[in-house]
TIDRENLUM-868547 format. One record per residue (C-alpha): residue number from 1; residue in three letters; y, x, z. Coordinates in nm, 2 decimals. Example, Ala and Ser with C-alpha at 12.3 -4.5 7.8 and 13.67 -1.06 7.14 Angstrom:
     n   res        Y        X        Z
     1   ALA    -0.45     1.23     0.78
     2   SER    -0.11     1.37     0.71
// end
This chain:
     n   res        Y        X        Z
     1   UNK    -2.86     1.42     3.15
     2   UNK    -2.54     1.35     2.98
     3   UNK    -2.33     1.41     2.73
     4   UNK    -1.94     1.33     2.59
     5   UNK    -1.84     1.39     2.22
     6   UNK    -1.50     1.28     2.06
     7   UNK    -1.51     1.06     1.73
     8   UNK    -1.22     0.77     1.66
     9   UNK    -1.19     0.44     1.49
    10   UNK    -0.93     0.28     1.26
    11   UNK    -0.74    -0.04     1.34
    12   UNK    -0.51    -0.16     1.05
    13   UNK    -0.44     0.21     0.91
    14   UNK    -0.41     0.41     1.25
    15   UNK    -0.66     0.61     1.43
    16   UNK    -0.81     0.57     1.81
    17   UNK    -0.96     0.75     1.97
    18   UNK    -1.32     0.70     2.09
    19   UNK    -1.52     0.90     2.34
    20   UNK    -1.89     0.90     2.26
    21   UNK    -2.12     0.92     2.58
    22   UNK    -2.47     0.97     2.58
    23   UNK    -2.71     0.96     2.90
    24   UNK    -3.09     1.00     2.91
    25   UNK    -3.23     0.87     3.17
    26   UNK    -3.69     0.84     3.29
    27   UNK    -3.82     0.51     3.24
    28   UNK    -3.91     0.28     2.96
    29   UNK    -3.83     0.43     2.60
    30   UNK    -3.54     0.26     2.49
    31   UNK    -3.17     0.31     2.27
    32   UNK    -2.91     0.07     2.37
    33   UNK    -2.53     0.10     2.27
    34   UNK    -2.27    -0.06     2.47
    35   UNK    -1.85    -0.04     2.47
    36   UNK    -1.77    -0.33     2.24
    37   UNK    -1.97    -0.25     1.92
    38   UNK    -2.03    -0.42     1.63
    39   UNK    -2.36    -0.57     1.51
    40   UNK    -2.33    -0.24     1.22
    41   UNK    -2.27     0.00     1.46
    42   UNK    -2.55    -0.14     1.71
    43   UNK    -2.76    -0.07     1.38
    44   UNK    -2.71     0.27     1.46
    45   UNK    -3.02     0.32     1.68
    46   UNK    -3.24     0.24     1.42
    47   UNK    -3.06     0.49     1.15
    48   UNK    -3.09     0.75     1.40
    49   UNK    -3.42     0.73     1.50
    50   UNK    -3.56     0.75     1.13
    51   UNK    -3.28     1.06     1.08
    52   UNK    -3.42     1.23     1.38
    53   UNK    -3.79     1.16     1.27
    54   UNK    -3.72     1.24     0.88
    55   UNK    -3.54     1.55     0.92
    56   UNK    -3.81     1.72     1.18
    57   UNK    -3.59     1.64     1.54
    58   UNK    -3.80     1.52     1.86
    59   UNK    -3.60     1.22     1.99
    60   UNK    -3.62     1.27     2.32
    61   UNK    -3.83     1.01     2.45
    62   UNK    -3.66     0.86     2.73
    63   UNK    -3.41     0.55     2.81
    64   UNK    -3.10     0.66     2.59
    65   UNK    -2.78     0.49     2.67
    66   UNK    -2.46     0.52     2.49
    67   UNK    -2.08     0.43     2.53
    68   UNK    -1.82     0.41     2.31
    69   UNK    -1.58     0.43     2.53
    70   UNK    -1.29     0.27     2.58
    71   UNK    -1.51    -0.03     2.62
    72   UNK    -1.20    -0.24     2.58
    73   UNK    -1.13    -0.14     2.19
    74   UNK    -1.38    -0.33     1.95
    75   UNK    -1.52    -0.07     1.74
    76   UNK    -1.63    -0.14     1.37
    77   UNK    -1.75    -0.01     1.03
    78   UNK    -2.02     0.24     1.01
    79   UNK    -1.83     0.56     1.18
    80   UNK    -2.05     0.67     1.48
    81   UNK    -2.40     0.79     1.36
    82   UNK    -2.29     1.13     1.35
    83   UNK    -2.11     1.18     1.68
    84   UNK    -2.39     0.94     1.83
    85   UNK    -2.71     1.16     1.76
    86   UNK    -2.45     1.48     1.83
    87   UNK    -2.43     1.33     2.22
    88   UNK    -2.83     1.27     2.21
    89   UNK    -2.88     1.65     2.13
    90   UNK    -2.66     1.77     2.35
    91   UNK    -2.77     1.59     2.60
    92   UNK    -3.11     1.66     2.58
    93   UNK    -3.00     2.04     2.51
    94   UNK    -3.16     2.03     2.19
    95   UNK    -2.80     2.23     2.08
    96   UNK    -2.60     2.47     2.32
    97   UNK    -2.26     2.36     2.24
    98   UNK    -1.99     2.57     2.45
    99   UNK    -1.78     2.26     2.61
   100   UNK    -1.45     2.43     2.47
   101   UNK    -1.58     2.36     2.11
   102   UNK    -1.70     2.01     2.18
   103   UNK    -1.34     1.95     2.29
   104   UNK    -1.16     2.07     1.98
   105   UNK    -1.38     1.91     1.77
   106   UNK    -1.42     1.55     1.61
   107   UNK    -1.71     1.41     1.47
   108   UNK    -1.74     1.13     1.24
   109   UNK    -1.99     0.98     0.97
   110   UNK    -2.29     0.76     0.90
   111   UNK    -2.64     0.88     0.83
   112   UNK    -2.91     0.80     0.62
   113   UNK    -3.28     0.74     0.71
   114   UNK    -3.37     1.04     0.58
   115   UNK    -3.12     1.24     0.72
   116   UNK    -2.84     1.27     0.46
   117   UNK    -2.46     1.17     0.56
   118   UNK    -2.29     0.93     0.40
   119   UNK    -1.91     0.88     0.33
   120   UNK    -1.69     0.69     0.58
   121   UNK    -1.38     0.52     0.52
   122   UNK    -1.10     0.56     0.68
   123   UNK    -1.14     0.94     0.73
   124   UNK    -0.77     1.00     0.60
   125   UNK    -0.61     0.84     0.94
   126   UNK    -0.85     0.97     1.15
   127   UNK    -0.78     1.33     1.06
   128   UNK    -0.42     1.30     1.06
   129   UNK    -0.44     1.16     1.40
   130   UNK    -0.65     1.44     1.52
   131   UNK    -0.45     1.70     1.43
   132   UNK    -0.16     1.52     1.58
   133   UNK    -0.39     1.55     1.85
   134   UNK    -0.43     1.86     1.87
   135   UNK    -0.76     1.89     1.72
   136   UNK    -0.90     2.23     1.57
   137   UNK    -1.17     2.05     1.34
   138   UNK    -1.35     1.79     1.24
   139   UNK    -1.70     1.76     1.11
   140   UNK    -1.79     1.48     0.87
   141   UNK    -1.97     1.42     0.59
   142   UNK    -1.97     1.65     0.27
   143   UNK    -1.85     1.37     0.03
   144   UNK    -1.49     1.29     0.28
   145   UNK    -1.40     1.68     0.27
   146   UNK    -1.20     1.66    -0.05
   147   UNK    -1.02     1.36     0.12
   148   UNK    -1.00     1.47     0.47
   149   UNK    -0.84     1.81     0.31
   150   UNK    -0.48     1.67     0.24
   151   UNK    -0.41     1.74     0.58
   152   UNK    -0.31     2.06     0.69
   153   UNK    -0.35     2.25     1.04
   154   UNK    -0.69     2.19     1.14
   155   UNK    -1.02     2.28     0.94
   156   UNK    -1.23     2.07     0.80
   157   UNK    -1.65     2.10     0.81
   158   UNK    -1.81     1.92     0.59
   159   UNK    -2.21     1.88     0.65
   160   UNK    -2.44     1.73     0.40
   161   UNK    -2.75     1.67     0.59
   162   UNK    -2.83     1.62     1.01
   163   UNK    -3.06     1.90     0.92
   164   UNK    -2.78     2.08     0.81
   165   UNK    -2.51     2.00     1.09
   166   UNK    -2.78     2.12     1.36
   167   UNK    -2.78     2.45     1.22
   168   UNK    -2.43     2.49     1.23
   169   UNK    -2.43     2.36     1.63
   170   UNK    -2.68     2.62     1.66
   171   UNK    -2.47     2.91     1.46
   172   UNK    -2.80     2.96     1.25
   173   UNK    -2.59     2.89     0.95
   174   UNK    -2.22     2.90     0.87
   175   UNK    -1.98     2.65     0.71
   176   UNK    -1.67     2.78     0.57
   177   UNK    -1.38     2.51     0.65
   178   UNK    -1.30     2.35     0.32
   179   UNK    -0.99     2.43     0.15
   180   UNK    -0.67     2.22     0.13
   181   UNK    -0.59     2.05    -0.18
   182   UNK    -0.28     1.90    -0.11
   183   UNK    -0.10     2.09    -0.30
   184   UNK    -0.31     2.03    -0.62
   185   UNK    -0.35     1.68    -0.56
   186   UNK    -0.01     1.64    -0.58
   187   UNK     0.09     1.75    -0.92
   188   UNK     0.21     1.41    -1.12
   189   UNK     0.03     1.32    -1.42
   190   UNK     0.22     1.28    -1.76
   191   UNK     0.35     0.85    -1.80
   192   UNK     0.12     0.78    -2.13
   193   UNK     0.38     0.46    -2.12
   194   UNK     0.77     0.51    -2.17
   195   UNK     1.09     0.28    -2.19
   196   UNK     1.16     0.37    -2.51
   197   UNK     0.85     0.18    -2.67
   198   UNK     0.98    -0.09    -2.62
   199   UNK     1.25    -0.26    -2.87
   200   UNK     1.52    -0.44    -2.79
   201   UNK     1.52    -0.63    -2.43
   202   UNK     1.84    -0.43    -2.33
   203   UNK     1.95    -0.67    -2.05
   204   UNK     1.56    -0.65    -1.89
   205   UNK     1.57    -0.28    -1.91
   206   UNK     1.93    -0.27    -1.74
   207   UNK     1.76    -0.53    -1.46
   208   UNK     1.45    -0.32    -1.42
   209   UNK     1.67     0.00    -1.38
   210   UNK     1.89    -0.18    -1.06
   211   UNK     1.61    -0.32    -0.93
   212   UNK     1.44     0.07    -0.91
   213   UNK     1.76     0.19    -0.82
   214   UNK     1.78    -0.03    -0.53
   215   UNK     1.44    -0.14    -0.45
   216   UNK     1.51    -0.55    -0.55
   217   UNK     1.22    -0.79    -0.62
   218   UNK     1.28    -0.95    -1.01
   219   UNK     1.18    -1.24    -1.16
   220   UNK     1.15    -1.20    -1.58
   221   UNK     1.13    -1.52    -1.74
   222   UNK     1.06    -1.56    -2.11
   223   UNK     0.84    -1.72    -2.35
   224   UNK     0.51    -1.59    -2.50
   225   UNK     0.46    -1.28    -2.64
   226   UNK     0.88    -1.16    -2.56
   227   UNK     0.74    -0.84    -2.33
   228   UNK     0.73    -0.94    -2.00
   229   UNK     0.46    -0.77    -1.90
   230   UNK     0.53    -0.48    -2.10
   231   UNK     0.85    -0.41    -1.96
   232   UNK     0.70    -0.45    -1.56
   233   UNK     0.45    -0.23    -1.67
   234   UNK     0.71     0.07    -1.73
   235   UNK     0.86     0.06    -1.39
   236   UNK     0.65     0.30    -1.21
   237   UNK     0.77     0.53    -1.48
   238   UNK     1.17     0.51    -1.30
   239   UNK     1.08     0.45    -1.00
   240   UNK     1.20     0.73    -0.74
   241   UNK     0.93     0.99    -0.66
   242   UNK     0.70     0.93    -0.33
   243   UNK     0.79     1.11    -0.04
   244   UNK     0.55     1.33     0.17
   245   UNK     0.56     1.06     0.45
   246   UNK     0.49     0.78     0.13
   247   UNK     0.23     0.93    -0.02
   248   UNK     0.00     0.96     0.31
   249   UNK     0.09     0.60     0.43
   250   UNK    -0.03     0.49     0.08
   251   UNK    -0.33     0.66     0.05
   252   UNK    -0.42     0.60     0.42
   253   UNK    -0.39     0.23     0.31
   254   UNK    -0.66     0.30    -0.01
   255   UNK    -0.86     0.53     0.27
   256   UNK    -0.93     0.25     0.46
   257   UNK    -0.97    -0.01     0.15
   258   UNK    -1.26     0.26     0.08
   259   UNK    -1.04     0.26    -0.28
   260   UNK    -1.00     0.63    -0.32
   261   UNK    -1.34     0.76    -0.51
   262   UNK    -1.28     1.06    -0.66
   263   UNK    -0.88     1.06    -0.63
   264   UNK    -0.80     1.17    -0.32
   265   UNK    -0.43     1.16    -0.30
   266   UNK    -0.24     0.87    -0.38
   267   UNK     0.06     1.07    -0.57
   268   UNK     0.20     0.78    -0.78
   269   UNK     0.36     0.44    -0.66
   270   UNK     0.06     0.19    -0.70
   271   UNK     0.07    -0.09    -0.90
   272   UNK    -0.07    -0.37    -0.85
   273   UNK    -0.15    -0.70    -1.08
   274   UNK    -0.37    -0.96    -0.91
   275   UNK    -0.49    -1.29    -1.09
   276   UNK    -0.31    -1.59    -1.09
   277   UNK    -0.66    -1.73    -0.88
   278   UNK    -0.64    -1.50    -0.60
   279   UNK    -0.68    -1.62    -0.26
   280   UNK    -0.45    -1.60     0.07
   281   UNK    -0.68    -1.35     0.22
   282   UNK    -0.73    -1.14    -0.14
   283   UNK    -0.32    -1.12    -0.17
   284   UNK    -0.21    -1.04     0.22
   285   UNK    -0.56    -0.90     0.30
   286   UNK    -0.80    -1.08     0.59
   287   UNK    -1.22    -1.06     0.61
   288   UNK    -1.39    -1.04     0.98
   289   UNK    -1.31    -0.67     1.02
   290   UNK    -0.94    -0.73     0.83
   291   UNK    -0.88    -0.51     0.57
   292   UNK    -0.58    -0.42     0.32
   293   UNK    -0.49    -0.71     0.08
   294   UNK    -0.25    -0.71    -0.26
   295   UNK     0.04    -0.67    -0.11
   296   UNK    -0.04    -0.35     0.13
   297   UNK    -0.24    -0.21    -0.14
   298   UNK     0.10    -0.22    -0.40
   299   UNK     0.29    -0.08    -0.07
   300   UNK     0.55     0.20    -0.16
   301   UNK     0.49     0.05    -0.52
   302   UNK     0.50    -0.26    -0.74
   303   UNK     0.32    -0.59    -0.70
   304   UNK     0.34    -0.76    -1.01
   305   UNK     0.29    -1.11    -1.02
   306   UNK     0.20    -1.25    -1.37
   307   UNK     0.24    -1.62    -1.43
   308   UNK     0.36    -1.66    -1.12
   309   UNK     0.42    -2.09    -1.12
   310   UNK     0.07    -2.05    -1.17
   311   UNK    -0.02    -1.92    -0.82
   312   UNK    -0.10    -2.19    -0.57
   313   UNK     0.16    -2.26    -0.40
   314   UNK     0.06    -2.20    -0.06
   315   UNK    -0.04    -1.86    -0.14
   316   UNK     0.31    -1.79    -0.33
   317   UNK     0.45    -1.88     0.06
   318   UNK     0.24    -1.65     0.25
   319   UNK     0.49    -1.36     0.07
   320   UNK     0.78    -1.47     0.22
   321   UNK     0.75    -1.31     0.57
   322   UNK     0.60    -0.95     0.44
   323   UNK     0.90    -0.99     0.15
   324   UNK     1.15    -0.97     0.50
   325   UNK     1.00    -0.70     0.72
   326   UNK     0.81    -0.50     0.50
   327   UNK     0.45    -0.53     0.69
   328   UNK     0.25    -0.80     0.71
   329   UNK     0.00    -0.91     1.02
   330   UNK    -0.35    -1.05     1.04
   331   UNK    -0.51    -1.20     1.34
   332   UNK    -0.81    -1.26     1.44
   333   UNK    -0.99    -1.36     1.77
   334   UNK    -1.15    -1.00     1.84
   335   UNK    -0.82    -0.79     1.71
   336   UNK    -0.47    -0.82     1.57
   337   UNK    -0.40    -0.57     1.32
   338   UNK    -0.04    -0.51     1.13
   339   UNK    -0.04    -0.31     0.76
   340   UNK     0.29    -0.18     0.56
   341   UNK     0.35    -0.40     0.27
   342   UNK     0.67    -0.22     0.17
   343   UNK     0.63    -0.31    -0.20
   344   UNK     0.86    -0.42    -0.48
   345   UNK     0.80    -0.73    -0.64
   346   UNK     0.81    -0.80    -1.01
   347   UNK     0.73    -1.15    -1.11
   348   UNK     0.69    -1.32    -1.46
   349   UNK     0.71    -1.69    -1.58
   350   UNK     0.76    -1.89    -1.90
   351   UNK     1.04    -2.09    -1.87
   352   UNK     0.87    -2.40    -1.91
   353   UNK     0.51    -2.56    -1.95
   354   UNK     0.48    -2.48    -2.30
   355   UNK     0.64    -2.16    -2.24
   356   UNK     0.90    -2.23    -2.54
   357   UNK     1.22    -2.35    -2.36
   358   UNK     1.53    -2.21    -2.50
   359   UNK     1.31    -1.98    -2.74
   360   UNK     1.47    -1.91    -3.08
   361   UNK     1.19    -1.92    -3.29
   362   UNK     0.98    -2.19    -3.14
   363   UNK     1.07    -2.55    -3.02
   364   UNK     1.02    -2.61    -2.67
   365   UNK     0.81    -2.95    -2.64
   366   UNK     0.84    -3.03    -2.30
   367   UNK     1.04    -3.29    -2.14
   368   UNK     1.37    -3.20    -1.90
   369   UNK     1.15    -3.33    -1.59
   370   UNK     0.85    -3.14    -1.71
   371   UNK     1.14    -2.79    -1.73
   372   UNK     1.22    -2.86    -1.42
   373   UNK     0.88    -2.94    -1.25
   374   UNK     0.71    -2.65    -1.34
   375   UNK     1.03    -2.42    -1.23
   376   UNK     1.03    -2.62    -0.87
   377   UNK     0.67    -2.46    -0.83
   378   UNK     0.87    -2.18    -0.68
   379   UNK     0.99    -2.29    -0.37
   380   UNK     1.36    -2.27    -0.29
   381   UNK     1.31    -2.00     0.02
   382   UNK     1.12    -1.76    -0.19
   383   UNK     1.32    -1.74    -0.45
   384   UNK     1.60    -1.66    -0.22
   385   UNK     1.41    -1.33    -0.19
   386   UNK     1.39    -1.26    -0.54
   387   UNK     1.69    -1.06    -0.59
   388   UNK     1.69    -1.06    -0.98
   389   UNK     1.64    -1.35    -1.21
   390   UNK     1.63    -1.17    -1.57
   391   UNK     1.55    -1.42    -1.90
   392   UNK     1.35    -1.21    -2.19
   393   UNK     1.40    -1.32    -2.51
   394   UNK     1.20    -1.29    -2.80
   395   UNK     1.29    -1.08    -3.00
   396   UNK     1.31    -1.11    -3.44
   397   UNK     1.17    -0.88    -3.70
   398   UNK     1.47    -0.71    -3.84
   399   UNK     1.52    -0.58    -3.41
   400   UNK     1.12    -0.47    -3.45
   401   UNK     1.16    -0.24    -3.78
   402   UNK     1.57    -0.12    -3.60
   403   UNK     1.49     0.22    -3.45
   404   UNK     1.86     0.20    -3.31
   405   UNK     1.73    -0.05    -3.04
   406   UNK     1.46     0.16    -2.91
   407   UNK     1.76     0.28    -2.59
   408   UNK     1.71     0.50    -2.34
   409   UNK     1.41     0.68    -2.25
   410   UNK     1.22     0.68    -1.88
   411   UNK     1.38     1.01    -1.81
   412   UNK     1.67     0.87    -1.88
   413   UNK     1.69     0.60    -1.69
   414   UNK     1.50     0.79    -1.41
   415   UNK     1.79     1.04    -1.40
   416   UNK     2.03     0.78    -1.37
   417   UNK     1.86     0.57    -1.06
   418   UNK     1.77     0.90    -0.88
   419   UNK     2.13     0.96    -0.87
   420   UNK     2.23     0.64    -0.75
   421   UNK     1.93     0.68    -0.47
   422   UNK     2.10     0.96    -0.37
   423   UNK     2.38     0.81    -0.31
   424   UNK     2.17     0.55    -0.11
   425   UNK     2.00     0.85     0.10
   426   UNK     2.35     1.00     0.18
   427   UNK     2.48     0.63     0.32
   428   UNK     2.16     0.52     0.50
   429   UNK     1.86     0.74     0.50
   430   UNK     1.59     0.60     0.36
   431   UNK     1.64     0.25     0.31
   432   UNK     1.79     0.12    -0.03
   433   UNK     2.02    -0.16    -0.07
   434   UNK     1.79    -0.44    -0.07
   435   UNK     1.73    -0.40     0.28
   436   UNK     2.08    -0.39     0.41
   437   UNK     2.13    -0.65     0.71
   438   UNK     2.45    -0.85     0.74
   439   UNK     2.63    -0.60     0.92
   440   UNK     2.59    -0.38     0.67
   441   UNK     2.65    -0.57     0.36
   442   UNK     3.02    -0.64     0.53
   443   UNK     3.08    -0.23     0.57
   444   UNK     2.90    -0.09     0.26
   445   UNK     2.99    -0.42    -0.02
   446   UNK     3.38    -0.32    -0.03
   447   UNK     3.52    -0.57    -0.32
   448   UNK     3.87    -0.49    -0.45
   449   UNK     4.05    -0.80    -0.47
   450   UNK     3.96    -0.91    -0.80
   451   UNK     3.57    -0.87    -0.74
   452   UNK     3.68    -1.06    -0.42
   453   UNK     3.84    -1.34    -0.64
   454   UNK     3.50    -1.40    -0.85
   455   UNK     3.28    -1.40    -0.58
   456   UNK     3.43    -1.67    -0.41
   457   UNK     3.44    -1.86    -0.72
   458   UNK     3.10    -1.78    -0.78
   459   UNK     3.00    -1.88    -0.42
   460   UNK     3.19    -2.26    -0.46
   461   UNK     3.12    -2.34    -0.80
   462   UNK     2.71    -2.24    -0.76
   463   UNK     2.64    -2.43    -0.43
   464   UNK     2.51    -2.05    -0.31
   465   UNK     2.29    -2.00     0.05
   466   UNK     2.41    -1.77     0.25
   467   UNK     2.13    -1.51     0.14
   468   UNK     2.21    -1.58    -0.22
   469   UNK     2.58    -1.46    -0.11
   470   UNK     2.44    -1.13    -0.02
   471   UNK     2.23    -1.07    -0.24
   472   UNK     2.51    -1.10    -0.51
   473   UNK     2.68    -0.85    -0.33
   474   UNK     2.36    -0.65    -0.29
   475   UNK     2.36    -0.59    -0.62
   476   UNK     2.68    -0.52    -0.72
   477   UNK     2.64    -0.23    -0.43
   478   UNK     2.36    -0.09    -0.65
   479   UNK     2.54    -0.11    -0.98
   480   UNK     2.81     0.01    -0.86
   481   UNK     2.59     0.30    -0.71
   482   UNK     2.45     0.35    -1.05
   483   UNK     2.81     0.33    -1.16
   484   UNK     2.93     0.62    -0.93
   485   UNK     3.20     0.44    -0.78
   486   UNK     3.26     0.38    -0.41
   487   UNK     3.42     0.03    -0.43
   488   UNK     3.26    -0.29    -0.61
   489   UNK     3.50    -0.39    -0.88
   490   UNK     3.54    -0.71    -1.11
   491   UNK     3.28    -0.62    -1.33
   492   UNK     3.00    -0.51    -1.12
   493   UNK     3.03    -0.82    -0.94
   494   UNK     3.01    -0.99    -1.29
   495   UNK     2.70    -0.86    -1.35
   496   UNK     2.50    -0.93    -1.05
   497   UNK     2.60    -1.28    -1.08
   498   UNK     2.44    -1.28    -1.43
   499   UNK     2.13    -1.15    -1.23
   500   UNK     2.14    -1.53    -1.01
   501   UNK     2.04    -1.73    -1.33
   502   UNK     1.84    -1.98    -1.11
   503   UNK     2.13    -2.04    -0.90
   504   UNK     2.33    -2.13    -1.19
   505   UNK     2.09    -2.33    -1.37
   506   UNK     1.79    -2.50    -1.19
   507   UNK     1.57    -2.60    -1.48
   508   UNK     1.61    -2.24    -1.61
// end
């Protein structure tokens, strides 16, 4: 007697699909699960057999094989209970399934001993991939419906109990598909934090608004207390909106971190702020079954790196690669798995040891080697792909009590950068400037000759790499986007190079 039901797996954040066979065969009493399983998975037989017992099902007492088949995939995580003891009953006809319904349908989920199901992660890809599919519905545990209904097109059954999923195989009982809630779970909270809290720190907010406009990674450096983190903190609130295709990579990233809870859409552009002691693995993600680290979780979003001299410096270099291609790759002797890290990076420092160099209300104590120790920290090549070096100064009490300096609001500023990202959209779809290659930064950075005239003196006199050259002209694209004009003039270029401070001046 045998039986075939379809379930699926997750690698990195996409779905596979995995054919669940079950076969009952007369001998010895026995439950053995082959096709490349994990230890938690080959667990299953022991779940089951107390769900079956617990929840008043005969396990049929005979030699029950199954296959997760393609035998070649390694399958892990706690998935296959559901469409495991859904092959048993079929197979023993303990159900009457018609064959069309087993083949529109996808189960998934993990049971209890006593019968209950248990959330999965993951459930987000795997239902998006089955309705690619062509999949009418899946069935899966009560508490993944609210995720697994984001997607639209195919229904969604949740069951709470094995109990309760047998009556619905039977059609004792009926289960109304559950309801999308995409549309609700997209409605963007009100920003409880705004630009215009802030006082003063006109030149950062002018940085933070280029580097939303055109997606470049900024360094702040400033002494103690100047707003650093303040200021990083209110990016999200400029930062263009998430598109459909965004906003379900991203929260297929949290689906598989098992990071949603009760939020089921990620409708906001995460941000992320790991400590300064995070590991290798923490920050580009890693384990035995590899899941999402830092920088794929602050995907579409910010990754905000506080401190940042103060991260070892080995795990500081592990950025560089995902900082170029946008994804970043973990491998490991059983798989190979590859997750978007598509993030924006803001970084803080002090300028110095102390933290007082160049402050105007403190003196800095440090020595000129100690300055330019701490700023060597950051290597040379990654902070090549820092676009923006931004110093923050502290700011006096007569600019505290000045309501004049409060500047422009977050809608303000938002307006402004969605405008110069549409310009962006127009030229190139959806990349932003940051990402232009070569070719294009020589048909997109037109300079009229007397931006052409600074550049080169910018490029002889600072000793500039190659990268550095573009970036400068990176920028100016952007701020010229913001600008509205079509060709980079004199001062646009003027101002990006003010952006390059750690080209000009090594110990900051």
């Amino acid at each position: 007697m045998h039986a075939l039901v379809h379930s699926a797996t997750t690698i990195g954040i996409h779905a596979h699909p995995v054919e669940v066979e079950a076969d009952l065969s007369m001998g010895l009493i026995g439950f053995r699960i082959v096709g490349l399983p994990d230890k938690a998975i080959n667990e299953s037989a022991d779940r089951i057999k107390a769900a079956f017992k617990n929840s008043g099902l005969i396990l049929p007492e005979k030699f029950i094989t199954v296959n997760l088949a393609p035998a070649s995939l390694k399958k892990e995580d706690i998935l296959f209970d559901v469409p495991i003891a859904v092959a048993i009953l079929q197979a023993a006809k303990l159900t009457d399934i018609p064959a069309d319904f087993i083949e529109e349908s996808l189960f998934l989920g993990e049971l209890s001993l006593d019968g209950r199901t248990r959330p999965v992660r993951g459930v987000l890809s795997i239902v998006h991939a089955a309705m690619e599919a062509g999949k009418k519905r899946v069935i899966i545990p009560e508490q993944n419906t609210r995720e697994a209904s984001l997607i639209q097109g195919i229904d969604i059954i949740g069951v709470s109990s094995l109990v309760q999923l047998v009556g619905y195989l039977r059609r004792e009982i009926s289960i109304q598909p559950t309801l999308s809630t995409f549309k609700e779970a997209t409605e963007q909270p009100a920003h409880l934090v705004d630009f215009n809290q802030v006082k003063g720190q006109q030149a950062a907010k002018r940085a933070l608004q280029i580097a939303a406009a055109g997606r470049h990674n900024i360094l702040l450096i400033g002494s103690p207390g100047s707003g650093k983190t303040m200021l990083a903190r209110r990016l999200g609130t400029i930062l263009p909106s998430m598109s459909f295709d965004e906003i379900i990579q991203t929260t297929k990233i949290y689906s598989i971190a098992g990071l949603l809870d009760s939020q089921t859409l990620i409708v906001e552009r995460p941000f992320r702020a790991p400590h300064h002691t995070i590991s290798q693995a923490g920050l580009v993600g890693g384990g035995t079954n590899p899941r999402p680290g830092e920088i794929s979780l602050a995907s579409q979003g910010v990754l905000f790196l506080d401190e940042m001299p103060e991260f070892a410096r080995a795990t500081l270099e592990v950025l560089r690669e995902p900082l170029e291609s946008g994804t970043v790759h973990i491998s490991r002797a059983s798989c190979a798995v590859e997750y978007p890290a598509h993030f924006l990076l803001v970084a803080a420092m002090n300028p110095c040891p102390c933290g007082y160099f160049g402050d105007r209300k403190k003196q800095c104590t440090c020595t000129a080697q100690q300055v330019a120790k701490y700023v060597a920290k950051l290597s040379g090549p990654l902070l090549d792909r820092i676009d923006l070096h931004v110093h923050v100064a502290s700011i006096n009490y007569d600019e505290i009590k000045d309501a004049s300096l409060m500047g422009k609001s977050s809608a303000e500023l938002y307006a402004e950068v969605a405008r110069a990202v549409a310009v962006q959209e127009a030229r190139f779809g959806a990349m932003r400037n940051a990402r232009m290659n070569a070719t294009q930064v020589e048909q997109y950075c037109v300079l009229t000759p007397a931006a052409e005239q600074i550049v080169r003196l910018a490029f002889d006199k600072l000793g500039m790499s190659m990268r550095g050259y573009h970036k400068i002209l990176k920028i100016a694209r952007t701020i010229a986007d913001l600008d509205g004009s079509e060709q980079i003039d004199r001062k646009h270029v003027q101002e990006a190079i003010m952006y390059r401070s750690l080209d000009q001046a090594p110990t900051v």
